[in-house]
KOLKEKOL-517848 format. One line per field, with one value per residue (C-alpha): z, y, x negated. Coordinates in nm, 2 decimals, always signed. Layout:
<timis>
zz: (Z|...)
yy: (Y|...)
xx: (X|...)
</timis>
This chain:
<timis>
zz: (+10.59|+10.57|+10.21|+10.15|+10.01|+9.89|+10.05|+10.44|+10.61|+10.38|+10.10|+9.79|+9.76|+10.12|+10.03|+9.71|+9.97|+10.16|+9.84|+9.68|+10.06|+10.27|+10.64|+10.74|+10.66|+10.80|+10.56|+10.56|+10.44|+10.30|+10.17|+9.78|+9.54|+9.53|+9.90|+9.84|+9.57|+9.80|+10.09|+9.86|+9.78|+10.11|+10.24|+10.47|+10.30|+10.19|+9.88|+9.77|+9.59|+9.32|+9.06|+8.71|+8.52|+8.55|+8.32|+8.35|+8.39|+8.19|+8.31|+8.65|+8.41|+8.74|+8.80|+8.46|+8.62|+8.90|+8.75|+8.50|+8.79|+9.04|+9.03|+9.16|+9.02|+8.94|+9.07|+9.10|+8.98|+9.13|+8.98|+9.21|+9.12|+9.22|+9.41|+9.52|+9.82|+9.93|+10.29|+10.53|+10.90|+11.14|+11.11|+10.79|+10.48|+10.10|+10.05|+10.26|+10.10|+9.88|+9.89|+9.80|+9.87|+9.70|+9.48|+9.12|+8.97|+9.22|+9.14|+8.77|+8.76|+8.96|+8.78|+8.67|+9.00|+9.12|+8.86|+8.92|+9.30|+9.24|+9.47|+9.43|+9.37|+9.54|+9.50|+9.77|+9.77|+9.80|+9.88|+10.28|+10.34|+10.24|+10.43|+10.72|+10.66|+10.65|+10.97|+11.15|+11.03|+11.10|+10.89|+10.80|+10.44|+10.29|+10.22|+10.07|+9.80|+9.91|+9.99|+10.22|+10.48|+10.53|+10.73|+10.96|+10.97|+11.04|+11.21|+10.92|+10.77|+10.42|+10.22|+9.92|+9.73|+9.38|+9.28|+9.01|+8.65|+8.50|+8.68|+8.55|+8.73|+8.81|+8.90|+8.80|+9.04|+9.06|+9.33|+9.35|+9.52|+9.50|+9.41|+9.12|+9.27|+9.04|+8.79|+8.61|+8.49|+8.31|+8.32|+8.20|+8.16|+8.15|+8.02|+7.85|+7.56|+7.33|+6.95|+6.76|+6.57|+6.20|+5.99|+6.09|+6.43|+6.62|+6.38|+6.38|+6.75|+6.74|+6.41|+6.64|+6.87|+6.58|+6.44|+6.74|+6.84|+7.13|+7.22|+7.32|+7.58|+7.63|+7.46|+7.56|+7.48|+7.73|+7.60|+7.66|+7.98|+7.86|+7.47|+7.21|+7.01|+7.13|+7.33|+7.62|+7.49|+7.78|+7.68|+7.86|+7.70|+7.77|+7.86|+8.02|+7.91|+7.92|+7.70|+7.40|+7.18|+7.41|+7.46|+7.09|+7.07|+7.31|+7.15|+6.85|+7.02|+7.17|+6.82|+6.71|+7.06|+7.19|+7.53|+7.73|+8.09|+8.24|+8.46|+8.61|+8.52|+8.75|+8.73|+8.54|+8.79|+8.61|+8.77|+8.71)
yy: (+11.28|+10.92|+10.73|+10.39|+10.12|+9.73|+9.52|+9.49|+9.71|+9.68|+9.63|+9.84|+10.02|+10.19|+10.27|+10.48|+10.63|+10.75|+10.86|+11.11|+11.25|+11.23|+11.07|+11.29|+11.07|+10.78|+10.47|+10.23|+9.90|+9.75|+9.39|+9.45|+9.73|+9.72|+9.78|+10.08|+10.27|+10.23|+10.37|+10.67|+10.67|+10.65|+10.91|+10.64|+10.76|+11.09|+10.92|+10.62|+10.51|+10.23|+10.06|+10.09|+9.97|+9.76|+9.77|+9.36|+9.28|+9.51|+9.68|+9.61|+9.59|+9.56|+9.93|+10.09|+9.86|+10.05|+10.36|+10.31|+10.21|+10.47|+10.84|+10.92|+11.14|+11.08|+11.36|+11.23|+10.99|+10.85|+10.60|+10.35|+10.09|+9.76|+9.57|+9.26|+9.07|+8.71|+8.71|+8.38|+8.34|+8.39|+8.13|+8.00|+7.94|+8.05|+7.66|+7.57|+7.73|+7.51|+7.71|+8.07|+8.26|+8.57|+8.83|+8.59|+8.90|+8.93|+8.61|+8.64|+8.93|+8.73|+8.40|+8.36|+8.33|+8.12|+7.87|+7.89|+7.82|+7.53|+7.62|+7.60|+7.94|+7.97|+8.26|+8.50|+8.76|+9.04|+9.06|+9.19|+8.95|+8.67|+8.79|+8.80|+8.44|+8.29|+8.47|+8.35|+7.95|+8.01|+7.69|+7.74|+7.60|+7.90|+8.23|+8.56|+8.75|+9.13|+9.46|+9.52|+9.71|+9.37|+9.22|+9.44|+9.48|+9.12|+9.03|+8.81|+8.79|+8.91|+8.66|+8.82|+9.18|+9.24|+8.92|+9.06|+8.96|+9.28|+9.54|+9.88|+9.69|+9.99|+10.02|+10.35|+10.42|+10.67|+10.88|+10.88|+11.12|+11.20|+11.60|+11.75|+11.92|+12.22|+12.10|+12.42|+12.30|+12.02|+11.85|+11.50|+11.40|+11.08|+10.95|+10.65|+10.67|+10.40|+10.45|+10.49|+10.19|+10.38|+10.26|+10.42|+10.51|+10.48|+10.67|+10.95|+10.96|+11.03|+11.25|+11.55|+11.46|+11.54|+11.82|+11.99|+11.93|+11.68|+11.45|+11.10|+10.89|+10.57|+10.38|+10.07|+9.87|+9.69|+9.45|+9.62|+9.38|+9.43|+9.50|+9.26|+9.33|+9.69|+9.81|+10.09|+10.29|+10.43|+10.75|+10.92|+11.28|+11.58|+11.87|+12.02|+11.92|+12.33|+12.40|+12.53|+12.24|+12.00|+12.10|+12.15|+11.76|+11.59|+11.81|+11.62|+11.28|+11.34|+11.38|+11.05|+10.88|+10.72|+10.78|+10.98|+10.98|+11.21|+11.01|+11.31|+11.61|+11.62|+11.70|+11.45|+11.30|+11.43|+11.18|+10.87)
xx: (-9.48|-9.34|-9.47|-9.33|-9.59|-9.53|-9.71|-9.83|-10.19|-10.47|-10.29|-10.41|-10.10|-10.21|-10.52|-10.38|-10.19|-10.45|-10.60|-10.35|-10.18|-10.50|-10.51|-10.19|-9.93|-9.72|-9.76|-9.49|-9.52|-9.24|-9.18|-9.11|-9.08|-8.74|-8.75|-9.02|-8.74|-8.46|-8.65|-8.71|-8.36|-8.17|-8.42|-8.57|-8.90|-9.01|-9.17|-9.30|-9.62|-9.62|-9.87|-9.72|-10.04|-10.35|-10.66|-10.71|-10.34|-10.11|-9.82|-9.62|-9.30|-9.08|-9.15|-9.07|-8.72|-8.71|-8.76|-8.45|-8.22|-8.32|-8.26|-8.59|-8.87|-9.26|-9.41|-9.78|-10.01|-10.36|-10.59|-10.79|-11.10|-10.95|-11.29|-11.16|-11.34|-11.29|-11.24|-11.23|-11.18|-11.54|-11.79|-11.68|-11.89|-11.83|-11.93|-11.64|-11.36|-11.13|-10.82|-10.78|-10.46|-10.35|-10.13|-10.10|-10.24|-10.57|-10.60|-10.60|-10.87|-11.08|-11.04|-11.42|-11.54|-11.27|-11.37|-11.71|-11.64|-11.46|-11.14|-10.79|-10.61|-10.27|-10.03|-9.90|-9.64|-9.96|-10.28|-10.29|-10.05|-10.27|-10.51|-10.35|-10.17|-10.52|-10.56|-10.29|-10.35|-10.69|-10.84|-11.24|-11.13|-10.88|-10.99|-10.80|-10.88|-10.81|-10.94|-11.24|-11.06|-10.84|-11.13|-11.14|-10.75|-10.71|-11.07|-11.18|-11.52|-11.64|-11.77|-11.81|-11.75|-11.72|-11.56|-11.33|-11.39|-11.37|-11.60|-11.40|-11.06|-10.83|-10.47|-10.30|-10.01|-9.75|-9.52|-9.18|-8.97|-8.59|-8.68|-8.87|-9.21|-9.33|-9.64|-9.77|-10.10|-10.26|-9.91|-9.83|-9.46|-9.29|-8.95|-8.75|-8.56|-8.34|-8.32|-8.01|-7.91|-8.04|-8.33|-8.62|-8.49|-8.85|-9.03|-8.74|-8.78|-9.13|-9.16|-9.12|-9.38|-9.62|-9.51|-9.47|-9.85|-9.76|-9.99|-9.86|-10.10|-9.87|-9.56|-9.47|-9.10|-8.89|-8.60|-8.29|-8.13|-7.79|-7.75|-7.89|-8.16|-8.22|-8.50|-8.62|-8.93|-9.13|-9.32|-9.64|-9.70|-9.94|-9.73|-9.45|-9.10|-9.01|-9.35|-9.20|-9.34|-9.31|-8.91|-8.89|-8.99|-8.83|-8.48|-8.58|-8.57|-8.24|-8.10|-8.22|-8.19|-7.88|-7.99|-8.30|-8.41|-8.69|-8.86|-9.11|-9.35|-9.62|-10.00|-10.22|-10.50|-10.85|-11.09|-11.00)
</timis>
């Protein structure tokens, strides 16, 4: 099975590959996310593997994008411990270093130590490629922040582990595929929604939600890119959208919604 990733080898997008499909797989690294969904899409890929939330950072709002645009399918999730390592070329020192190259968002979660270090923190599209950009200019001053597995990908050496600020950092991603895979049990479904223009139009949307029994585990709004004053309201909910409740609710919504997409049903990851 082919499973696109963003990013280059040892990026953490790989790893969560590795995680959800096992070693049996071809990974395929691909430059942007964009790039990842249209793999999917043209059937370049088989799926594709994405972050769509970080504890530290937030949401990866280019995703929930992607999603919209693209008519592909969650149909799994996996959750990984970010542990961030700064990583220099052989022989170097950590009292050397004076520039740090990495993902903006790496660099954020790990801004404590960078300030305590003293060094300069300069972005980079991910965090293997730094890595292996440091490699390839091969100055004893610059080091990458990035997983562990990118020393020995790019024959660097680890300075330091653990250098995030937050120590229960985790990325949630998800899998996208162009066809719906069967989730009977423990199912979590997601989908976007826009409100009628009415007063009261959110809590209309959601009013079935509770008096159907379904419980809700994420909303989160998106300005509308192309009407005014409107907004996309991604949903996260326990069940099946063909559970009696569950369909029940989200029949609701569609009454008080001027537009609904199912973005997946798939089994909710247990140990996270």
């Amino acid at each position: 099975m082919k499973v696109a990733f963003q990013g280059e080898r040892g990026a953490y997008s790989e790893m969560a590959c590795y995680d959800f499909f096992g070693s049996e797989l071809v990974a395929l690294p691909l430059h942007t996310l964009d790039n990842v969904f249209q793999a999917v899409s043209d059937g370049s890929a088989e799926m594709g593997i994405v972050p769509i939330e970080n504890t530290y950072a937030g949401t990866v709002t280019k995703t929930y994008d992607l999603l919209l645009a693209h008519d592909l399918f969650i149909v799994g999730e996996t959750h990984q411990r970010i542990v961030h390592c700064l990583l220099a070329n052989p022989g170097t020192s950590l009292e050397r270093i004076s520039r740090v190259y990495s993902h903006p968002q790496a660099i954020e979660q790990c801004e404590s130590f960078l300030i305590e270090l003293g060094v300069e923190p300069l972005p980079f599209r991910d965090t293997a490629g730094a890595a292996r950009f440091i490699k390839e200019r091969g100055y004893a001053e610059e080091a990458a922040i990035a997983h562990e597995a990118c020393a020995q990908i790019y024959g660097l050496e680890l300075l330091k582990k653990s250098i995030e600020t937050n120590a229960e950092n985790a990325t949630r991603f998800v899998v996208v595929s162009r066809k719906h895979l069967k989730a009977t049990e423990d199912v979590k479904t997601s989908l976007v929604f826009v409100t009628k223009h009415i007063p009261a139009a959110l809590y209309k949307c959601l009013g079935g939600f509770a008096t159907n029994g379904v419980n809700l585990t994420k909303i989160e709004s998106r300005p509308h890119k192309t009407e005014k004053s409107r907004y996309l309201f991604y949903l996260d909910l326990e069940g099946h959208p063909e559970d009696p409740n569950v369909k029940e609710a989200i029949e609701e919504l569609r009454f008080f919604a001027s537009f609904v997409k199912m973005l997946g049903a798939y089994p909710k990851e247990t140990s996270q």
